[in-house]
C-alpha positions in Angstrom: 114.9 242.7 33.7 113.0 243.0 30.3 116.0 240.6 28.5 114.4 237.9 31.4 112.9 235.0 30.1 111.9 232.3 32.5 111.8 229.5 30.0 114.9 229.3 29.5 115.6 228.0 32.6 113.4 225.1 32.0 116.4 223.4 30.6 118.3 224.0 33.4 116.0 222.7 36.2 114.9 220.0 34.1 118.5 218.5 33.6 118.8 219.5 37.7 115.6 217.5 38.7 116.7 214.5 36.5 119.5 214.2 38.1 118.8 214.0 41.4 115.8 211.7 40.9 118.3 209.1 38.8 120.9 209.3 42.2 117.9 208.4 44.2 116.7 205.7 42.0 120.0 203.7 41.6 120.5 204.0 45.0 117.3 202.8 45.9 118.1 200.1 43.6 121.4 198.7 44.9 120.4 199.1 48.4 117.4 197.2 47.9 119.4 194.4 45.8 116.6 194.9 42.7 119.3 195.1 40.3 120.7 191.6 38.8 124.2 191.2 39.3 125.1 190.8 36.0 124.1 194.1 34.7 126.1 196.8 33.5 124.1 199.5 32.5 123.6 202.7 34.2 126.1 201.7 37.2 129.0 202.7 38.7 132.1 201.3 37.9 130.3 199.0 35.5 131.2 199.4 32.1 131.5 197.6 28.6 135.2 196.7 29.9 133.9 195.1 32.7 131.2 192.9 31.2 133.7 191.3 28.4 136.6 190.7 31.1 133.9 188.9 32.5 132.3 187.4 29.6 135.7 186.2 29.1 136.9 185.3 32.1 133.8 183.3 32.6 134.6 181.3 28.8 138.2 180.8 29.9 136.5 179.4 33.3 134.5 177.0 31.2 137.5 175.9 28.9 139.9 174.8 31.6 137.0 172.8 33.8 135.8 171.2 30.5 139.7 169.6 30.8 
């Protein structure tokens, strides 16, 4: 018990508490509709793959009505 140090576990709780206040927040988010649809950033299934297949599926949208 002398080897103890509590601050060490700061890390630990802190990356814990983070966590669980970022589910709550993006949930709280989407449920609520807050979030534009167009973003990608911090969620699920949303990544940089998924915002250029729809950059570009939006540019190849634009190309063929311009026709």
């Amino acid at each position: 018990m002398a080897n103890f140090c509590p601050v060490s576990n700061l890390t630990f709780m802190s990356k814990v508490f983070e966590r669980v206040v970022a589910e709550q927040l993006n949930e709280f988010l989407a449920t609520e509709e807050l979030l534009p649809g167009n973003q990608s950033a911090y969620r699920k299934r949303h990544s940089t793959e998924t915002t250029m297949l729809r950059v570009l599926s939006d540019a190849l949208q634009q190309l063929t009505d311009s026709k």
